[in-house]
CHARMM-style PDB file with segment names, atoms N, HN, CA, C and O in Angstrom:
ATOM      1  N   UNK     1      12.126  20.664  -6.087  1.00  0.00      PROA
ATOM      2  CA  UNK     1      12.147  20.848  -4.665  1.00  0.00      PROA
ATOM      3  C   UNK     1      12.197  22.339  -4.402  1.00  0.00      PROA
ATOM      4  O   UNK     1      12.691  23.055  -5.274  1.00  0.00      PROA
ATOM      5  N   UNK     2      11.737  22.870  -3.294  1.00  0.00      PROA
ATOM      6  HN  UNK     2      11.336  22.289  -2.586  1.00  0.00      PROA
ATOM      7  CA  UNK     2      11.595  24.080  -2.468  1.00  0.00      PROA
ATOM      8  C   UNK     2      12.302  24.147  -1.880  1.00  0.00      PROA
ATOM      9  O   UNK     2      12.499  22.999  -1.480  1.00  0.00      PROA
ATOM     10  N   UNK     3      13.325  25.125  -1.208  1.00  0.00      PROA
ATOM     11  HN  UNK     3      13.165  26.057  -1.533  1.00  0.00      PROA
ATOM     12  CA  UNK     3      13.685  25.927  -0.220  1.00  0.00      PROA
ATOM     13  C   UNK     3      13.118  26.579   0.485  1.00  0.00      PROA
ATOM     14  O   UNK     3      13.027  27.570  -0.241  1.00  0.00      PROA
ATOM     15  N   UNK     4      12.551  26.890   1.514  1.00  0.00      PROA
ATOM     16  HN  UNK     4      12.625  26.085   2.103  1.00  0.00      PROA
ATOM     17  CA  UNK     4      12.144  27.782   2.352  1.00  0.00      PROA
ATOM     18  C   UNK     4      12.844  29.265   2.049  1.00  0.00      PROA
ATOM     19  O   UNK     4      13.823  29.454   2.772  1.00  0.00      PROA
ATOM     20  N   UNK     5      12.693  29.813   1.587  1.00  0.00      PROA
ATOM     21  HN  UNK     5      11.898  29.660   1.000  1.00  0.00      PROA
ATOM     22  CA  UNK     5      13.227  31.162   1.667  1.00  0.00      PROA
ATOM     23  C   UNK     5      13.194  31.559  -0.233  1.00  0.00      PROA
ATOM     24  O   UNK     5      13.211  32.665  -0.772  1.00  0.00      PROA
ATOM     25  N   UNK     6      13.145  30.246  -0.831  1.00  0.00      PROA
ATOM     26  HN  UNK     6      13.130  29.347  -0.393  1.00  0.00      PROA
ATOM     27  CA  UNK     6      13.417  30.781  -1.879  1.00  0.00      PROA
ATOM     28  C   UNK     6      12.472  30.828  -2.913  1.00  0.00      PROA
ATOM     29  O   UNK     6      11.476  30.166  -2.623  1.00  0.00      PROA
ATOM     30  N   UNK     7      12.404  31.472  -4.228  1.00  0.00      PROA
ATOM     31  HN  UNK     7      13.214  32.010  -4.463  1.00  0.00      PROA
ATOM     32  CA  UNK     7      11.300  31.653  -5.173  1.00  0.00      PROA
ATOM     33  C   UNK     7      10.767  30.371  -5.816  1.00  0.00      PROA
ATOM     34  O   UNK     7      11.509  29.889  -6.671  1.00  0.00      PROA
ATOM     35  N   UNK     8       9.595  29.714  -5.561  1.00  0.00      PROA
ATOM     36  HN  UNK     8       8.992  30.106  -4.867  1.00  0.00      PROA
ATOM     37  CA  UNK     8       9.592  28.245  -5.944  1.00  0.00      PROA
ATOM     38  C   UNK     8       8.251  28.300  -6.801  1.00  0.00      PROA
ATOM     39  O   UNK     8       7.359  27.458  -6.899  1.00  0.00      PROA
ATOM     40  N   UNK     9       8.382  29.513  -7.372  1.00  0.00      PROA
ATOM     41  HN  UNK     9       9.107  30.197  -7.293  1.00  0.00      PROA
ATOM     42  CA  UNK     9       7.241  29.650  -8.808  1.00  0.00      PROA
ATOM     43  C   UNK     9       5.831  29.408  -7.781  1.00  0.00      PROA
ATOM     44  O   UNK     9       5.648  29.492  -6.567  1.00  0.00      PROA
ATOM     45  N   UNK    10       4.901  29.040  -9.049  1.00  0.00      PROA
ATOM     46  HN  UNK    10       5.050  28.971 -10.036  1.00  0.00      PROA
ATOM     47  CA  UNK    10       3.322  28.511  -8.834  1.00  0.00      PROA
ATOM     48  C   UNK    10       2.832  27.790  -8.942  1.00  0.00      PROA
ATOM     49  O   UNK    10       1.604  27.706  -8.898  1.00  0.00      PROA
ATOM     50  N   UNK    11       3.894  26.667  -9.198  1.00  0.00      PROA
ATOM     51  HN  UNK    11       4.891  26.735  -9.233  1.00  0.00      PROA
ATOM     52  CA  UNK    11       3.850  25.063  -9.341  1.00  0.00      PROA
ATOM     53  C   UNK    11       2.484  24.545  -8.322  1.00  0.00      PROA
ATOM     54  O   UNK    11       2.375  24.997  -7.182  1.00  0.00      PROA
ATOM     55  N   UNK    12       1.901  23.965  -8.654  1.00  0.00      PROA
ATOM     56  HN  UNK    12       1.990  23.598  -9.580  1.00  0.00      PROA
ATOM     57  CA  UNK    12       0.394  23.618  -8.021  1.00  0.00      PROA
ATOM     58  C   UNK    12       1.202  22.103  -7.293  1.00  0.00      PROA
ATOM     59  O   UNK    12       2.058  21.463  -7.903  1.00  0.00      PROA
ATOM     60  N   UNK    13       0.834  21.846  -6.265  1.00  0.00      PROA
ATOM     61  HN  UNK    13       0.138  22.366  -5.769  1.00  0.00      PROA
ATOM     62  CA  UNK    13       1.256  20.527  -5.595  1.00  0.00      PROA
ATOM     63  C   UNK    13       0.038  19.319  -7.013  1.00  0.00      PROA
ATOM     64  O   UNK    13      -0.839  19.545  -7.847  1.00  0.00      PROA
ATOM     65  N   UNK    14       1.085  17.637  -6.259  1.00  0.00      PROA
ATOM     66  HN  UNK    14       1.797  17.453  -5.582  1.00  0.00      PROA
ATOM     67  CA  UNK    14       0.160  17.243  -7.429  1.00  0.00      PROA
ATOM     68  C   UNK    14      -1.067  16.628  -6.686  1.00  0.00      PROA
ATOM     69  O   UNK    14      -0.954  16.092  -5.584  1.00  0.00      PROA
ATOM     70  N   UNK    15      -2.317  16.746  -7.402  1.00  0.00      PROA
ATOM     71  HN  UNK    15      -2.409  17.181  -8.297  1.00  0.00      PROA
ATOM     72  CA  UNK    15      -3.874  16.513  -7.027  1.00  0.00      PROA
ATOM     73  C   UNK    15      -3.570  14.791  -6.436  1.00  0.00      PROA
ATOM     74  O   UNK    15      -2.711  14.119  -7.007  1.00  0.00      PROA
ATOM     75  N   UNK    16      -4.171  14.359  -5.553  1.00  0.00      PROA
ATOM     76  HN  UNK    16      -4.868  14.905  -5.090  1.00  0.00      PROA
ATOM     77  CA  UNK    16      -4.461  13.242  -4.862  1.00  0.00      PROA
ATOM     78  C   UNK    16      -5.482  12.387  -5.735  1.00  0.00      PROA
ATOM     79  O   UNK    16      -6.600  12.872  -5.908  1.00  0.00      PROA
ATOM     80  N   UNK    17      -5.154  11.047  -6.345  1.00  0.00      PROA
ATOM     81  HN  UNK    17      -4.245  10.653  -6.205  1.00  0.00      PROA
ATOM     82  CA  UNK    17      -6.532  10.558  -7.062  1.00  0.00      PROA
ATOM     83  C   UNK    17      -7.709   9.954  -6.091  1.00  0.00      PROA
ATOM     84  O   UNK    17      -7.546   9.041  -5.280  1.00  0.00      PROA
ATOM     85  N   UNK    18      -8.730  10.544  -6.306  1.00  0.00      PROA
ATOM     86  HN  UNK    18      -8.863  11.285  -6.964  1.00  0.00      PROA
ATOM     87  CA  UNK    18      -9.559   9.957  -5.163  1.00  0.00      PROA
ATOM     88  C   UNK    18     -10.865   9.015  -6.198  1.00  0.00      PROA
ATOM     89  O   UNK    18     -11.312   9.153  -7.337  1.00  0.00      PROA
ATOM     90  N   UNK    19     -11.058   8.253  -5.294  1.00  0.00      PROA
ATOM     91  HN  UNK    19     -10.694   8.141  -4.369  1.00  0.00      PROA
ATOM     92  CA  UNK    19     -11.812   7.340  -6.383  1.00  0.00      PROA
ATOM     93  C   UNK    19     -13.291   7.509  -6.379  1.00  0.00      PROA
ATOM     94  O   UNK    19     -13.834   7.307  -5.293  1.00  0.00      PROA
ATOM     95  N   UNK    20     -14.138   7.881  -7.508  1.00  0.00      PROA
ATOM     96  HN  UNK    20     -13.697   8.045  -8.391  1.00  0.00      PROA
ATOM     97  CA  UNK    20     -15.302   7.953  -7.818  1.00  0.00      PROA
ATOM     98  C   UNK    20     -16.381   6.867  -7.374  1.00  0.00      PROA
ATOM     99  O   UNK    20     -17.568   6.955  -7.689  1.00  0.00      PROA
ATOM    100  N   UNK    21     -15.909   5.961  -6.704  1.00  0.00      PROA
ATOM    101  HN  UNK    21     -14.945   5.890  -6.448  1.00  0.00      PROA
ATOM    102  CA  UNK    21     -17.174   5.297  -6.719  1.00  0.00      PROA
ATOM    103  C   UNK    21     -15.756   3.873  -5.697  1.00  0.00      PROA
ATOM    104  O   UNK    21     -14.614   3.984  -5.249  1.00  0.00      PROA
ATOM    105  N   UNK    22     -17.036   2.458  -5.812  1.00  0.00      PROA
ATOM    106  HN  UNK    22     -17.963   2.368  -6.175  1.00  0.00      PROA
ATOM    107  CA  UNK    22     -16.058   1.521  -5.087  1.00  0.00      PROA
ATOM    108  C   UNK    22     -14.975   0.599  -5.995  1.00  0.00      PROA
ATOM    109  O   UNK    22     -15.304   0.168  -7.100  1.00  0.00      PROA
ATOM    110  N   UNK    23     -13.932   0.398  -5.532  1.00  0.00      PROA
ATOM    111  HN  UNK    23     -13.665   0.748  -4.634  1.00  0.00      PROA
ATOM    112  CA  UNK    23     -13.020  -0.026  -6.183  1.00  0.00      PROA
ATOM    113  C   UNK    23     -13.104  -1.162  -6.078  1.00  0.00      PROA
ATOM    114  O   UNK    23     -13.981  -1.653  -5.368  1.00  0.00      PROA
ATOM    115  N   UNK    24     -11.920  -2.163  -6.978  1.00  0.00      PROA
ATOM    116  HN  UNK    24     -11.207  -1.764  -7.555  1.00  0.00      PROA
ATOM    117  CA  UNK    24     -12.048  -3.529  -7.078  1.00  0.00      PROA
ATOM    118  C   UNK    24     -11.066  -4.126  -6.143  1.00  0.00      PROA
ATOM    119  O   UNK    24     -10.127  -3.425  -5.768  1.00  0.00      PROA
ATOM    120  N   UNK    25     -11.171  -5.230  -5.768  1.00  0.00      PROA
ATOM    121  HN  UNK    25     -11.934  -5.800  -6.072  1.00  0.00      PROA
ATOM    122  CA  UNK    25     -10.225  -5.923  -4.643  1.00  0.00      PROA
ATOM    123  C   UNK    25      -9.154  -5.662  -5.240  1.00  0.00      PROA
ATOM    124  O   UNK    25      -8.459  -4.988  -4.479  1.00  0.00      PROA
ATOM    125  N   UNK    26      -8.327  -5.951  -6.817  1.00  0.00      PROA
ATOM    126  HN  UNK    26      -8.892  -6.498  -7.435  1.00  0.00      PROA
ATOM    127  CA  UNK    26      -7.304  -5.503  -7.408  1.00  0.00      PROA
ATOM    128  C   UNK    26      -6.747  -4.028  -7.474  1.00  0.00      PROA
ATOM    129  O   UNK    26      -5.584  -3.653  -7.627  1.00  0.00      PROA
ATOM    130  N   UNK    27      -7.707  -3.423  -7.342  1.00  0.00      PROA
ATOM    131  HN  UNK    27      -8.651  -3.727  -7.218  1.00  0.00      PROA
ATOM    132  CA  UNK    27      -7.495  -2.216  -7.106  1.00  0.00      PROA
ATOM    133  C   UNK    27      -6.831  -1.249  -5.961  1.00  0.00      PROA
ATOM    134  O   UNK    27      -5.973  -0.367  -6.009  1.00  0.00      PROA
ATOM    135  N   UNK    28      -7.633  -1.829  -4.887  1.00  0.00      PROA
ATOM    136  HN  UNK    28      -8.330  -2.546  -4.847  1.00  0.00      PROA
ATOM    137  CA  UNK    28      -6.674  -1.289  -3.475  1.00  0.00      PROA
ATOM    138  C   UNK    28      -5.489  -2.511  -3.259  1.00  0.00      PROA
ATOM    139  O   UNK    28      -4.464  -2.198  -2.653  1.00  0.00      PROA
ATOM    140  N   UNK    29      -5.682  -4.151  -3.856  1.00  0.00      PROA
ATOM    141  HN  UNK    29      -6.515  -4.406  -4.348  1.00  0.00      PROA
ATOM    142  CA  UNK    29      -4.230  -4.340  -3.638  1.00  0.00      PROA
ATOM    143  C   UNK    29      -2.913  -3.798  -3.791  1.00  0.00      PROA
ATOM    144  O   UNK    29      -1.891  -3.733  -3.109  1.00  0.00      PROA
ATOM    145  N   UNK    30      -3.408  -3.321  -5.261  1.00  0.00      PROA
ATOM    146  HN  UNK    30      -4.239  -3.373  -5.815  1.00  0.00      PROA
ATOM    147  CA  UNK    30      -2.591  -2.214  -6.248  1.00  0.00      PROA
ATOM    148  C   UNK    30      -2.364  -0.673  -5.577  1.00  0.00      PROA
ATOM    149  O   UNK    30      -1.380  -0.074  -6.010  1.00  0.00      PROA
ATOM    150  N   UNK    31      -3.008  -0.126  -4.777  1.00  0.00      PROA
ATOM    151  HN  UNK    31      -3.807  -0.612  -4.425  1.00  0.00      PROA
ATOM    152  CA  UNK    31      -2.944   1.071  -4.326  1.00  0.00      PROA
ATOM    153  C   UNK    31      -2.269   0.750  -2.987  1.00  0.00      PROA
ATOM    154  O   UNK    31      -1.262   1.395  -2.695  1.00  0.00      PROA
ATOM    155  N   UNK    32      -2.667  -0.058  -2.263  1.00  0.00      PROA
ATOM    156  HN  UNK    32      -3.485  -0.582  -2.501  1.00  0.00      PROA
ATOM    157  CA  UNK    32      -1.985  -0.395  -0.542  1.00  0.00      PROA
ATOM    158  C   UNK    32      -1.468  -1.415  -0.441  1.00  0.00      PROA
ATOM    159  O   UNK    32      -1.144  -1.671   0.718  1.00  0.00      PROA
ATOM    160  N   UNK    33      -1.169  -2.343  -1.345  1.00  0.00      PROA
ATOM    161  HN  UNK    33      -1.433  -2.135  -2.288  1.00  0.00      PROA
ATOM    162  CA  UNK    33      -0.846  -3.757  -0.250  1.00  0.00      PROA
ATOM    163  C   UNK    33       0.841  -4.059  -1.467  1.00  0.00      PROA
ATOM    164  O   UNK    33       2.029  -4.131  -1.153  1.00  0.00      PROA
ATOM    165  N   UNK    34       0.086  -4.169  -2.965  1.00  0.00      PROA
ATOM    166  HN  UNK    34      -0.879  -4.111  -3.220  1.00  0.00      PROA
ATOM    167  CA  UNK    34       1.473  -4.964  -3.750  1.00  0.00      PROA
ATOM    168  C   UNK    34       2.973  -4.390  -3.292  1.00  0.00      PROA
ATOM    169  O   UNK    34       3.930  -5.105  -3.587  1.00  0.00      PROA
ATOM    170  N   UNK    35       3.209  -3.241  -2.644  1.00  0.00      PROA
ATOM    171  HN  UNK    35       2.432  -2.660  -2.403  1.00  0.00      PROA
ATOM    172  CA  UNK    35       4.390  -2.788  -2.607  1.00  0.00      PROA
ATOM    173  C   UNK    35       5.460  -3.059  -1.345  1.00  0.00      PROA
ATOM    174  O   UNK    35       6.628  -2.757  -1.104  1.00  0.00      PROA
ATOM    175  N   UNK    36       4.394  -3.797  -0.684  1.00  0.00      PROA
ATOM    176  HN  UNK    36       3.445  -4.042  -0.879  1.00  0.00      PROA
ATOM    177  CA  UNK    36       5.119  -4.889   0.158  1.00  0.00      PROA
ATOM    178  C   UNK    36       4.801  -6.463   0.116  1.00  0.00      PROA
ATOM    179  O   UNK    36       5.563  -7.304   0.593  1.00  0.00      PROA
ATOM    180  N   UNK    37       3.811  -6.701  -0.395  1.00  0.00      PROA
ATOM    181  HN  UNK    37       3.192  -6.018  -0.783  1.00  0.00      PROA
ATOM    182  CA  UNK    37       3.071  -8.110  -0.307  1.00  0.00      PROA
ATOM    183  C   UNK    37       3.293  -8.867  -2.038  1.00  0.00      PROA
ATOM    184  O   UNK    37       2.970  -9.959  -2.506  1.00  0.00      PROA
ATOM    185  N   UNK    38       3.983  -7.677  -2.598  1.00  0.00      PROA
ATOM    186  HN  UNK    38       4.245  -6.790  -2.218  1.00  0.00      PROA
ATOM    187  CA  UNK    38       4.396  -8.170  -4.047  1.00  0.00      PROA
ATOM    188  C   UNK    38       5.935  -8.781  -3.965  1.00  0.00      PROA
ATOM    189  O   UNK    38       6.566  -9.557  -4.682  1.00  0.00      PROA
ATOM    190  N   UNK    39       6.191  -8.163  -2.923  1.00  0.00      PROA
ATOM    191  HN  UNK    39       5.678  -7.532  -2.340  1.00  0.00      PROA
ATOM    192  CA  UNK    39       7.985  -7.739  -2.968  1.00  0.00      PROA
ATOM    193  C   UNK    39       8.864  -8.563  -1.750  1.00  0.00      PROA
ATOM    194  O   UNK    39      10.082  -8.732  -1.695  1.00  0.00      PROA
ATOM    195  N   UNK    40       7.878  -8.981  -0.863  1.00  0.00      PROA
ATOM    196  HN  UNK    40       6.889  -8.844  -0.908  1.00  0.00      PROA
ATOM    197  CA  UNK    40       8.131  -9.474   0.799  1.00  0.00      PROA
ATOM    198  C   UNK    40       8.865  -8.293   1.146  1.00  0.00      PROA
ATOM    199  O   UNK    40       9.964  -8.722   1.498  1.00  0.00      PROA
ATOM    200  N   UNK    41       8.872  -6.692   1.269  1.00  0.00      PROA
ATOM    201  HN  UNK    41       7.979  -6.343   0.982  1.00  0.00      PROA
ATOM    202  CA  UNK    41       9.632  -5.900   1.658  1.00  0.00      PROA
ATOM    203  C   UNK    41       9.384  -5.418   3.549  1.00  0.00      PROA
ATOM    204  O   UNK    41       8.426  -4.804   4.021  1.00  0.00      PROA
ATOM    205  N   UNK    42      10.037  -5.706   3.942  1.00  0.00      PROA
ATOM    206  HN  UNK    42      10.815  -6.204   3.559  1.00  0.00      PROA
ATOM    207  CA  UNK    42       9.935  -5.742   5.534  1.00  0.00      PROA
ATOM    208  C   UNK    42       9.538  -6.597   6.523  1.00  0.00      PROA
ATOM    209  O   UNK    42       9.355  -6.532   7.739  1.00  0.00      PROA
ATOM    210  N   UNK    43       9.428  -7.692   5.367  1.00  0.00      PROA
ATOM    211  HN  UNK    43       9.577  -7.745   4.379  1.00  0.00      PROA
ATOM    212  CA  UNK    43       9.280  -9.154   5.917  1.00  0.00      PROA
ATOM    213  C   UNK    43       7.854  -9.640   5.946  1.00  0.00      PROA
ATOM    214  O   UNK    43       7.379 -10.488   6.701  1.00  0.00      PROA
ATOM    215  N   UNK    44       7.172  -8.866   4.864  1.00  0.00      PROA
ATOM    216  HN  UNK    44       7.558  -8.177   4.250  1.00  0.00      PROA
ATOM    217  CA  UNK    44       5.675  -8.887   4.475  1.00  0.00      PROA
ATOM    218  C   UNK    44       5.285 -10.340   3.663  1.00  0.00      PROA
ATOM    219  O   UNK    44       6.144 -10.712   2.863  1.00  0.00      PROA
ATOM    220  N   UNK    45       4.658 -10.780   3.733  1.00  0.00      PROA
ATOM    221  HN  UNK    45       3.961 -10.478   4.383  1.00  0.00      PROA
ATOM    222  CA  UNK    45       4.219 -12.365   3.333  1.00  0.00      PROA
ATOM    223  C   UNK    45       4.087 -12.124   1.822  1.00  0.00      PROA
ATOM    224  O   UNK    45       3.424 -11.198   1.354  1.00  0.00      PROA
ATOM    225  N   UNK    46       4.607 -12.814   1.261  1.00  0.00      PROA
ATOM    226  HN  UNK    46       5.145 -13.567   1.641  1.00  0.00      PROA
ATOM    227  CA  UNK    46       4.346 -12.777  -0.319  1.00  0.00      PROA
ATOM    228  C   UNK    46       3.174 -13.502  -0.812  1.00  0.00      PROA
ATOM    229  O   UNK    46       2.810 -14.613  -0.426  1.00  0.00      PROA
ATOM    230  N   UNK    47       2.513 -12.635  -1.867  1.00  0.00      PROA
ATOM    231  HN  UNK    47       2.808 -11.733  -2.181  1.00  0.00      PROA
ATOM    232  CA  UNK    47       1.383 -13.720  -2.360  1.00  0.00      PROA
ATOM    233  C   UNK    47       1.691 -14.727  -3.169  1.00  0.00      PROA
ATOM    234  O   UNK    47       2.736 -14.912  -3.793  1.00  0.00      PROA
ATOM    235  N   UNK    48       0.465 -15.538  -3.112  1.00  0.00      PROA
ATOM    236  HN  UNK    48      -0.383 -15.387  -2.605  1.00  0.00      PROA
ATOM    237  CA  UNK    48       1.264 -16.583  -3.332  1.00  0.00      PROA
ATOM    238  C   UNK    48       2.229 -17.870  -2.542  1.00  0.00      PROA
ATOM    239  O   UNK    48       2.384 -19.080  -2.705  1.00  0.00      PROA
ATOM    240  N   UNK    49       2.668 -16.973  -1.757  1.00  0.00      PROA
ATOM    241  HN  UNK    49       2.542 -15.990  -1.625  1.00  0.00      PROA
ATOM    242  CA  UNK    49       3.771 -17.908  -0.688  1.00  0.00      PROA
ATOM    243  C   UNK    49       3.475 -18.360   0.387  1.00  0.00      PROA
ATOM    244  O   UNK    49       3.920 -17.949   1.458  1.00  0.00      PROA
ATOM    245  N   UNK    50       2.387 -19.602   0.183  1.00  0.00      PROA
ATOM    246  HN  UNK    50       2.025 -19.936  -0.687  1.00  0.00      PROA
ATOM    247  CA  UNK    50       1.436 -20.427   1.748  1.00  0.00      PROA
ATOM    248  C   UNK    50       2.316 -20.493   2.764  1.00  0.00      PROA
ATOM    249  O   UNK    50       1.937 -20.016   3.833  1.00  0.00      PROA
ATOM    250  N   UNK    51       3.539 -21.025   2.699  1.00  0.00      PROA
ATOM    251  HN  UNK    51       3.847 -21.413   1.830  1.00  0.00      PROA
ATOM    252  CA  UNK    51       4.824 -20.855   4.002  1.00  0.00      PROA
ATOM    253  C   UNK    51       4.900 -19.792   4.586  1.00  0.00      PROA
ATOM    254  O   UNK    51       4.809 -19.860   5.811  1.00  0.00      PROA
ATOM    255  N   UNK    52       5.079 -18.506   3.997  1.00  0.00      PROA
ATOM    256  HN  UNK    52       5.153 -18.451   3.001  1.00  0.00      PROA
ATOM    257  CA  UNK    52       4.854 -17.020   4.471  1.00  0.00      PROA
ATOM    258  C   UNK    52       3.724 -16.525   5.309  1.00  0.00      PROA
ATOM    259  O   UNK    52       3.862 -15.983   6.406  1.00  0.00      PROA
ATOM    260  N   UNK    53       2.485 -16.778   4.642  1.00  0.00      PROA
ATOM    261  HN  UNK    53       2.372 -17.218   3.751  1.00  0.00      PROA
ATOM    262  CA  UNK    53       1.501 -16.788   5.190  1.00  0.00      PROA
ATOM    263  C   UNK    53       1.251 -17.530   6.324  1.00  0.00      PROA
ATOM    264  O   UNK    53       0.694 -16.866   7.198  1.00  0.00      PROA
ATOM    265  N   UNK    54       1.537 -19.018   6.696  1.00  0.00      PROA
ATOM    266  HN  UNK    54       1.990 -19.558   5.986  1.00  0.00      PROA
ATOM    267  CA  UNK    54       0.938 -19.658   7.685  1.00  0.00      PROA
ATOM    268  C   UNK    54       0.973 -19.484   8.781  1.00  0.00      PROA
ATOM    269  O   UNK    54       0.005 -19.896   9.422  1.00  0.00      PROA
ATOM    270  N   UNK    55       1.998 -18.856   9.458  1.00  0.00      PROA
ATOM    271  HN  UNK    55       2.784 -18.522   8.938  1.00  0.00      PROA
ATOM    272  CA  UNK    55       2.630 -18.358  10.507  1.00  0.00      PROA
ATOM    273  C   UNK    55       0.925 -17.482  11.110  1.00  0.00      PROA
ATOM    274  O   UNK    55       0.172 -17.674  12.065  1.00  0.00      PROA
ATOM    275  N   UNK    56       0.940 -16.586  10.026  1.00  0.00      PROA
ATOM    276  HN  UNK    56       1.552 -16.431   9.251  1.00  0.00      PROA
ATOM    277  CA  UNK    56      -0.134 -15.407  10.079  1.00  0.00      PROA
ATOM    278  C   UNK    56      -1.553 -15.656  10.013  1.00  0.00      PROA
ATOM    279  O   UNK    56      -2.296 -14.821  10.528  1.00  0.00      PROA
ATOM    280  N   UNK    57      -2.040 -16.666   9.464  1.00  0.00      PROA
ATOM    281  HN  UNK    57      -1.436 -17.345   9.046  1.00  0.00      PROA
ATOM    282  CA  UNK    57      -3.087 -17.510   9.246  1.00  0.00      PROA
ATOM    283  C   UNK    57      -3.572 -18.158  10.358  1.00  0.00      PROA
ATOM    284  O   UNK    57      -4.720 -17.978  10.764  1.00  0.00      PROA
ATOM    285  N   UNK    58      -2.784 -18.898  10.878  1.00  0.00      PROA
ATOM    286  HN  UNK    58      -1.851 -19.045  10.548  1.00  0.00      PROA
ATOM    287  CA  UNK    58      -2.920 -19.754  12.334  1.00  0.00      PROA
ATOM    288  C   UNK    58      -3.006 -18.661  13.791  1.00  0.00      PROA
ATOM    289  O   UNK    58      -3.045 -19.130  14.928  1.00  0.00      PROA
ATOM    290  N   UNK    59      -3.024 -17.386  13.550  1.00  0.00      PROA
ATOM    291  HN  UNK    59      -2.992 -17.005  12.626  1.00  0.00      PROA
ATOM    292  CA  UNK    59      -3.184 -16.641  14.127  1.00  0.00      PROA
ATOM    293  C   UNK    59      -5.044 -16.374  14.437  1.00  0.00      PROA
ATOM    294  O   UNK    59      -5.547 -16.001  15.497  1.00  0.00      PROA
ATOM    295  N   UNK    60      -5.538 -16.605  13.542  1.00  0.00      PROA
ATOM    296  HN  UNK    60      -5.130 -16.908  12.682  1.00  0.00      PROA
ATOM    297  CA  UNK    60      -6.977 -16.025  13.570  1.00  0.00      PROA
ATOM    298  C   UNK    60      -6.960 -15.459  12.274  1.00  0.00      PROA
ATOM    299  O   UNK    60      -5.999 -15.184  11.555  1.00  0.00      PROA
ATOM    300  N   UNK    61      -8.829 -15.259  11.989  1.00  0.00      PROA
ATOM    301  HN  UNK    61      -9.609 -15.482  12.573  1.00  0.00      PROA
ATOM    302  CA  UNK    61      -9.089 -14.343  10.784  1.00  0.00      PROA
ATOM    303  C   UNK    61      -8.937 -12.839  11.779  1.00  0.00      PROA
ATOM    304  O   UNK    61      -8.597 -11.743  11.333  1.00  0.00      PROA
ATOM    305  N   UNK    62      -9.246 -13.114  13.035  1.00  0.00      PROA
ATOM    306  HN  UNK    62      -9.522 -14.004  13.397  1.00  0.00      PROA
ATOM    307  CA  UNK    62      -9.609 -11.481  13.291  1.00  0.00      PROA
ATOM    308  C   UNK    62      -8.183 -10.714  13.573  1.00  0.00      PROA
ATOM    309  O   UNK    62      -8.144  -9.486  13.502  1.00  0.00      PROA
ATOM    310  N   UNK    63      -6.799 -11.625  13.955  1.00  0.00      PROA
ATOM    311  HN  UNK    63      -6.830 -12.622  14.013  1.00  0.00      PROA
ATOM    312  CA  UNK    63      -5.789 -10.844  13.880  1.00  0.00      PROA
ATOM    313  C   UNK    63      -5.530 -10.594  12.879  1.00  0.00      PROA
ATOM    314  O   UNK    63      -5.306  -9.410  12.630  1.00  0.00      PROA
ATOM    315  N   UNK    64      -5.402 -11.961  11.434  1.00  0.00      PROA
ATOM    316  HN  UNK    64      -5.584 -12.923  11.637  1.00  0.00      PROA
ATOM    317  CA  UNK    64      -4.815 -11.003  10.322  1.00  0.00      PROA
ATOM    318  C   UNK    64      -6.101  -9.875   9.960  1.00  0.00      PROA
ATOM    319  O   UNK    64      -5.465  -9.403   9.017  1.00  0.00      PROA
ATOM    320  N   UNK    65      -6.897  -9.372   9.949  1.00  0.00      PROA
ATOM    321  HN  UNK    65      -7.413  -9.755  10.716  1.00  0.00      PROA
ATOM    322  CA  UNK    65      -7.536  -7.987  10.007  1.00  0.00      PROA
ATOM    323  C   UNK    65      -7.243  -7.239  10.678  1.00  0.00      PROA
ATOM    324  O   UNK    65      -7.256  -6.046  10.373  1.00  0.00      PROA
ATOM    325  N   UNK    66      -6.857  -7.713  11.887  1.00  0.00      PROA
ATOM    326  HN  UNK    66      -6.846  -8.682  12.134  1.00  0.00      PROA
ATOM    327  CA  UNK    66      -6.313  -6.085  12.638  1.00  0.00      PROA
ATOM    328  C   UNK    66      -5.039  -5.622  11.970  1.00  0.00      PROA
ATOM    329  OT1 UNK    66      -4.508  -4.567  12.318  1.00  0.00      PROA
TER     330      UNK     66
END
C-alpha cells in the first residue's frame, strides 16, 4: 500500500487481463457471475438451485437480462 506523501518505489500497478479473442460461456461465468451465483452472496440465486431461480424466471427472459 501507498501513502500519499510517501516514497512508494516504481512498483508498476498490476496489468488488467484482457482477453484476446471471444471467451467461453465458462469463462465470463468464472470472471463475473461465480462469485455471487456460486456462493448465493447477497441473495444471488445459486446454480443449480431451481427454487432460487424461479422467483426470477417467472419474471420474463427480458427481465432476467436486464
Amino acid at each position: 500500500m501507498c501513502v500519499e506523501g510517501d516514497e512508494c518505489g516504481s512498483a508498476a500497478a498490476p496489468a488488467e487481463e484482457v482477453a484476446s479473442g471471444p471467451r467461453s460461456g465458462e469463462q465470463v461465468y468464472n470472471a463475473s457471475c461465480a462469485a455471487c451465483h456460486g456462493t448465493g452472496a447477497a441473495g444471488a440465486p445459486k446454480v443449480g438451485d431451481a427454487a432460487s431461480w424461479a422467483p426470477h424466471i417467472a419474471k420474463g427472459e427480458a427481465t432476467m437480462l436486464k
